[in-house]
VEXKOL-763503 format. One record per residue: x negated, y negated, z negated of N, C-alpha, C in turn. Coordinates in Angstrom, 1 decimal. Each point is the difference from the previous one (the first is absolute). Layout:
// residues N
+--------+--------+--------+--------+--------+--------+--------+--------+--------+
!    n.x !    n.y !    n.z !   ca.x !   ca.y !   ca.z !    c.x !    c.y !    c.z !
+--------+--------+--------+--------+--------+--------+--------+--------+--------+
!      X !      Y !      Z !      X !      Y !      Z !      X !      Y !      Z !
...
+--------+--------+--------+--------+--------+--------+--------+--------+--------+
END
This chain:
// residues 92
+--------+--------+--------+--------+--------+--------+--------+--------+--------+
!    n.x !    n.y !    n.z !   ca.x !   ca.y !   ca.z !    c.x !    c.y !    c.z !
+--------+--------+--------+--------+--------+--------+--------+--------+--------+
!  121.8 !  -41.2 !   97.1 !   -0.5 !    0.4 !   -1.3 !   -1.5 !    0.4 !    0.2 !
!   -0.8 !   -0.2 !   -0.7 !   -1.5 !    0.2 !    0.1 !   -0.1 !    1.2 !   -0.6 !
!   -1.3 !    0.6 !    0.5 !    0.1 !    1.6 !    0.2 !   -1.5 !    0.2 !   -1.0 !
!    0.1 !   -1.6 !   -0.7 !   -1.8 !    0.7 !   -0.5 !    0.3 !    0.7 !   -1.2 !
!   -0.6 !    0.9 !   -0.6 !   -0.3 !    0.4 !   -1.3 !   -1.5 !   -0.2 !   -0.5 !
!    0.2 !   -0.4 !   -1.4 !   -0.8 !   -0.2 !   -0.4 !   -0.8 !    0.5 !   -0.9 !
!   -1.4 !    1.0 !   -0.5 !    0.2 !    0.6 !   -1.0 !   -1.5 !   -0.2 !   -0.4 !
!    0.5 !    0.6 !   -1.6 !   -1.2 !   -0.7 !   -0.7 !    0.2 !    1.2 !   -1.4 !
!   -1.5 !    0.5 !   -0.3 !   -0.8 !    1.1 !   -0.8 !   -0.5 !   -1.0 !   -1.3 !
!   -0.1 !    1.0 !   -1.0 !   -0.5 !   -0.3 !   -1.0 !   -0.1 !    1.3 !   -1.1 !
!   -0.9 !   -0.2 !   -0.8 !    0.2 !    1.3 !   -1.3 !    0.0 !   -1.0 !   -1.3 !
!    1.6 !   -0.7 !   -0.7 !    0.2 !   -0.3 !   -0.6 !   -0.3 !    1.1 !   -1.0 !
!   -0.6 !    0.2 !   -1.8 !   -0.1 !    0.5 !   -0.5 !   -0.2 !    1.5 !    0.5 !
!   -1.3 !    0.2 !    1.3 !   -0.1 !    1.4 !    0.6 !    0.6 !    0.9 !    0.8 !
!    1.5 !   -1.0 !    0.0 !    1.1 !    0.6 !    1.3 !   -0.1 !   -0.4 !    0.7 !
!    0.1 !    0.6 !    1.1 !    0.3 !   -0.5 !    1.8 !    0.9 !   -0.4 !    0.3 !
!    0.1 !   -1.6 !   -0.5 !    1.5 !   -0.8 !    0.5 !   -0.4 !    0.0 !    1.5 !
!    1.6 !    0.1 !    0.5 !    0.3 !   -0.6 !    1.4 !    1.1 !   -0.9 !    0.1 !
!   -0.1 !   -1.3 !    0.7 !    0.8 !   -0.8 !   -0.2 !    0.0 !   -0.3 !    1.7 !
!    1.8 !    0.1 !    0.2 !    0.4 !   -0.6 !    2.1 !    1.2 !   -1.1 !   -0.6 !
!   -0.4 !   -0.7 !    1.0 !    0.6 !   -1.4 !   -0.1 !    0.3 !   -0.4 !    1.6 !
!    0.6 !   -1.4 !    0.3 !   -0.3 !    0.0 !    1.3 !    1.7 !    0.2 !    1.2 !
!    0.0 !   -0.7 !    0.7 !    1.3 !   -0.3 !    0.7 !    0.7 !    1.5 !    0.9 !
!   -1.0 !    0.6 !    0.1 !    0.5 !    1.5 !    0.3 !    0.6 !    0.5 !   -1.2 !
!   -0.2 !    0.0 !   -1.1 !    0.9 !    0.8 !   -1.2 !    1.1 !    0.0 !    0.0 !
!    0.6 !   -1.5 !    0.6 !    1.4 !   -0.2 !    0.2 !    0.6 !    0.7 !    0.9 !
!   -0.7 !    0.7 !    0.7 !    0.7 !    1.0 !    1.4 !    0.5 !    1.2 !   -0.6 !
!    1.2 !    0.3 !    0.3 !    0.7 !    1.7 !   -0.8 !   -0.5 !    1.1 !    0.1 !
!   -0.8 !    0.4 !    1.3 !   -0.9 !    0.5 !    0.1 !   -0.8 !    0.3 !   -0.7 !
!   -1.3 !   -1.4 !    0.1 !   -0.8 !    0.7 !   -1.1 !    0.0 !   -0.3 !   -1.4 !
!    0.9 !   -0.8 !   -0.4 !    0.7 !    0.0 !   -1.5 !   -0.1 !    1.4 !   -0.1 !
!    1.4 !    0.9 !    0.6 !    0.4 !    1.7 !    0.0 !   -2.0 !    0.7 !   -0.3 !
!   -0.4 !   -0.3 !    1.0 !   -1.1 !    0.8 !    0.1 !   -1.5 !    0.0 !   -1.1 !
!    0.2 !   -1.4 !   -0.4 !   -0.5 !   -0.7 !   -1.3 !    0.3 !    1.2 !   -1.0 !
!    1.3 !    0.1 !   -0.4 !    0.5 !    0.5 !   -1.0 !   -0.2 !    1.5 !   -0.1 !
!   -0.1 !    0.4 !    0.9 !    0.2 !    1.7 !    0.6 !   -1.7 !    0.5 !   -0.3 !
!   -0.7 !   -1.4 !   -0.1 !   -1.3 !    0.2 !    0.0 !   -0.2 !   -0.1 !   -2.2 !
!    1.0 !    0.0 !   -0.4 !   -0.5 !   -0.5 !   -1.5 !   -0.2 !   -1.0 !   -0.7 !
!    0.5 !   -1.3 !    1.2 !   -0.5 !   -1.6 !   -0.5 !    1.5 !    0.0 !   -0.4 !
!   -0.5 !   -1.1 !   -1.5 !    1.2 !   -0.3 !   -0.3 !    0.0 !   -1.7 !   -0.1 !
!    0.9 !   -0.8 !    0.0 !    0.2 !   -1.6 !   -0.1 !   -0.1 !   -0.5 !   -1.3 !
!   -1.1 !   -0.3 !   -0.2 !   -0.4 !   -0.8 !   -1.1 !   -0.3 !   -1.3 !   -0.3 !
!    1.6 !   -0.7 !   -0.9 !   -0.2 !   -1.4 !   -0.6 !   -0.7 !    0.3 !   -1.2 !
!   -0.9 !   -0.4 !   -0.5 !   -0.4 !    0.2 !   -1.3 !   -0.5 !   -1.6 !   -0.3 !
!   -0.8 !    0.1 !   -0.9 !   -0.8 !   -1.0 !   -0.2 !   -0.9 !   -0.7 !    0.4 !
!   -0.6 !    0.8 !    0.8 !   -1.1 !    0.0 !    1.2 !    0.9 !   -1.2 !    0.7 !
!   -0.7 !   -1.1 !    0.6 !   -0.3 !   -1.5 !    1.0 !    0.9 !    0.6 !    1.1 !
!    0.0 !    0.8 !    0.8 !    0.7 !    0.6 !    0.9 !    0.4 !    1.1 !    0.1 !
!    0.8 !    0.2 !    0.8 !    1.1 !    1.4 !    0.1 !   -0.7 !    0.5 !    1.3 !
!   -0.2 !    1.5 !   -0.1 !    0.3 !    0.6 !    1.0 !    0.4 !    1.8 !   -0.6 !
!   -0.2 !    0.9 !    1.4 !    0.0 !    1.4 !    0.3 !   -1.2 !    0.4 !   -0.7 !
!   -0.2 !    0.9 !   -1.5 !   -1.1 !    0.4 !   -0.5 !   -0.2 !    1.2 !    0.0 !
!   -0.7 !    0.6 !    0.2 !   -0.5 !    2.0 !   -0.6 !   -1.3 !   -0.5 !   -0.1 !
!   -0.3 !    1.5 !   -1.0 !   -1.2 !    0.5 !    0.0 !   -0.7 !    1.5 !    1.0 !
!   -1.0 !   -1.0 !    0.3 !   -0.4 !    1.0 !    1.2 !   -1.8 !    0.1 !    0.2 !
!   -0.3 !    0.3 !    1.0 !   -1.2 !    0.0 !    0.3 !   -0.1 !   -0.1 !    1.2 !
!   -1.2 !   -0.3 !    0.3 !   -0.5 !   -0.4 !    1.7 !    0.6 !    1.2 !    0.7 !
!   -0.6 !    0.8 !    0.0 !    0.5 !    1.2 !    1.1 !    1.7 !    0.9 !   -0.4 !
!    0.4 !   -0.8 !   -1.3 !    1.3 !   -0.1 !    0.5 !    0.9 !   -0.8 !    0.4 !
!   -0.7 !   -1.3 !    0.1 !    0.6 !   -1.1 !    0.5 !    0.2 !    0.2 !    1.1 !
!   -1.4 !   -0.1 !    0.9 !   -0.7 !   -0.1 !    1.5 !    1.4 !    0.9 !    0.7 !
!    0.8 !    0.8 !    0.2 !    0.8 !    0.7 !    0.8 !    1.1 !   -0.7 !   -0.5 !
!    0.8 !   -0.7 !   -0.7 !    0.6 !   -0.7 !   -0.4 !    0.3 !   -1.1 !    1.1 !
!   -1.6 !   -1.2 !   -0.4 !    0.0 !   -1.0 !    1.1 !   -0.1 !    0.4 !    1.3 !
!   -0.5 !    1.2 !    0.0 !   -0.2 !    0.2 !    2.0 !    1.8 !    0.1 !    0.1 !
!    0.6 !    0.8 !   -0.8 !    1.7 !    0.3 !    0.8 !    0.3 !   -1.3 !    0.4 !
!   -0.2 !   -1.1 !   -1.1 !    0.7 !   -1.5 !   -0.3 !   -0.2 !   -0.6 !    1.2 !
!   -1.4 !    0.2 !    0.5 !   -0.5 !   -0.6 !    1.3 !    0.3 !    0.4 !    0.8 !
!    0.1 !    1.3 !    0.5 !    0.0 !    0.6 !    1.4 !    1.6 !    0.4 !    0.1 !
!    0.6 !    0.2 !   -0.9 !    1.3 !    0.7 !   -0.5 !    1.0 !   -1.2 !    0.4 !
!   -0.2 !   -0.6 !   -0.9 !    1.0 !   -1.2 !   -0.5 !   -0.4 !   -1.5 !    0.8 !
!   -1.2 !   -0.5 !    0.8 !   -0.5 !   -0.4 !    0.7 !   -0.2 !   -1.4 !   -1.5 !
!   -0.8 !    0.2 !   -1.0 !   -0.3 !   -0.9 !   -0.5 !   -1.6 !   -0.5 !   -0.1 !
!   -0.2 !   -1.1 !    0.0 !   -1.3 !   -1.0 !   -0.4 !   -0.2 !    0.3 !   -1.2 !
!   -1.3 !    1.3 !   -0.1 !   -0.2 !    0.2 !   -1.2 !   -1.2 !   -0.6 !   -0.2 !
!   -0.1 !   -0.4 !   -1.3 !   -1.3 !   -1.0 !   -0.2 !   -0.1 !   -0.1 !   -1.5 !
!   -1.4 !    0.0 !   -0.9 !   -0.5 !   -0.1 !   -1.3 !    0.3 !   -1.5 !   -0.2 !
!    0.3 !   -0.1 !   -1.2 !    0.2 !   -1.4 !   -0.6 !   -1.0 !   -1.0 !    0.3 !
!   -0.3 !   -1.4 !    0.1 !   -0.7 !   -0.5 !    0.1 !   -0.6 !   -0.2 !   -1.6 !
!   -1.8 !    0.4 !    0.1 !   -1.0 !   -0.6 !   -1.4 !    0.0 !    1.6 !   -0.8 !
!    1.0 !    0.9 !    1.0 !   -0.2 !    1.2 !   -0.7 !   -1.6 !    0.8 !   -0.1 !
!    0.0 !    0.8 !   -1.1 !   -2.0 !    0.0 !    0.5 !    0.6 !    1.3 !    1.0 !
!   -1.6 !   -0.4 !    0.7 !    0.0 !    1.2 !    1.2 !   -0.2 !    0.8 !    0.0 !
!   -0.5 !    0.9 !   -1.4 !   -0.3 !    1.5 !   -0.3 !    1.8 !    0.6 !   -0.5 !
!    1.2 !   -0.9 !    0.4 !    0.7 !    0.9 !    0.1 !    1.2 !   -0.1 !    1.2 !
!   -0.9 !   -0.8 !    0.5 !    1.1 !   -0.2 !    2.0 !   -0.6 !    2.0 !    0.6 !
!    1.7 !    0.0 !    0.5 !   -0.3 !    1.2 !    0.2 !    0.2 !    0.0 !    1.8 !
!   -1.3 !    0.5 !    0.6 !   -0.4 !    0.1 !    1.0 !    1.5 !    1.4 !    0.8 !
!    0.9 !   -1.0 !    0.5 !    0.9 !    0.6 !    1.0 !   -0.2 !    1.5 !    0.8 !
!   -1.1 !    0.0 !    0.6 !   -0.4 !    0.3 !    0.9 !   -0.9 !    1.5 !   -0.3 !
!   -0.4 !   -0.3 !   -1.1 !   -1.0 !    1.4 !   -0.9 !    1.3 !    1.2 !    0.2 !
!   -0.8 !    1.1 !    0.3 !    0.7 !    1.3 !   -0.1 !   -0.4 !    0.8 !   -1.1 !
+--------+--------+--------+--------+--------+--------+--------+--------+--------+
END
């Protein structure tokens, strides 16, 4: 099973969507830990499904670090996402 996740920012209408997608979701793990976090599974009308909340960079950022170092996932920003909202891992 592939361990990437994938995530991708946006302020639809001013909110701080967060949307995870990606072959790690499928793991019970971090499905459990997804959820524990506030994301809920959203089919809607939206082109694709995934894991959404509203959040913000410095509430994300400890989020993805667990996902990565925790759950041993490939975390990585959507591809064409703009780059004022790829959130640098590694910032404290």
């Amino acid at each position: 099973m592939s361990k990437r996740l994938i995530y991708s920012r946006g302020f639809p209408y001013g909110a701080p969507l967060v949307m995870l997608r990606g072959g790690a979701t499928k793991d019970s793990a971090v499905k459990d830990f997804i959820r524990e976090q506030g994301f809920r599974w959203q089919m809607s009308d939206r082109p694709s499904h995934a894991w959404e909340n509203y959040m913000y960079a410095d509430e994300l950022r400890p989020i993805l670090r667990t996902l990565r170092d925790e759950y041993g996932c490939e975390v990585i920003p959507k591809d064409g996402m703009d780059a004022n909202y790829v959130i640098d891992l590694d910032k404290s």
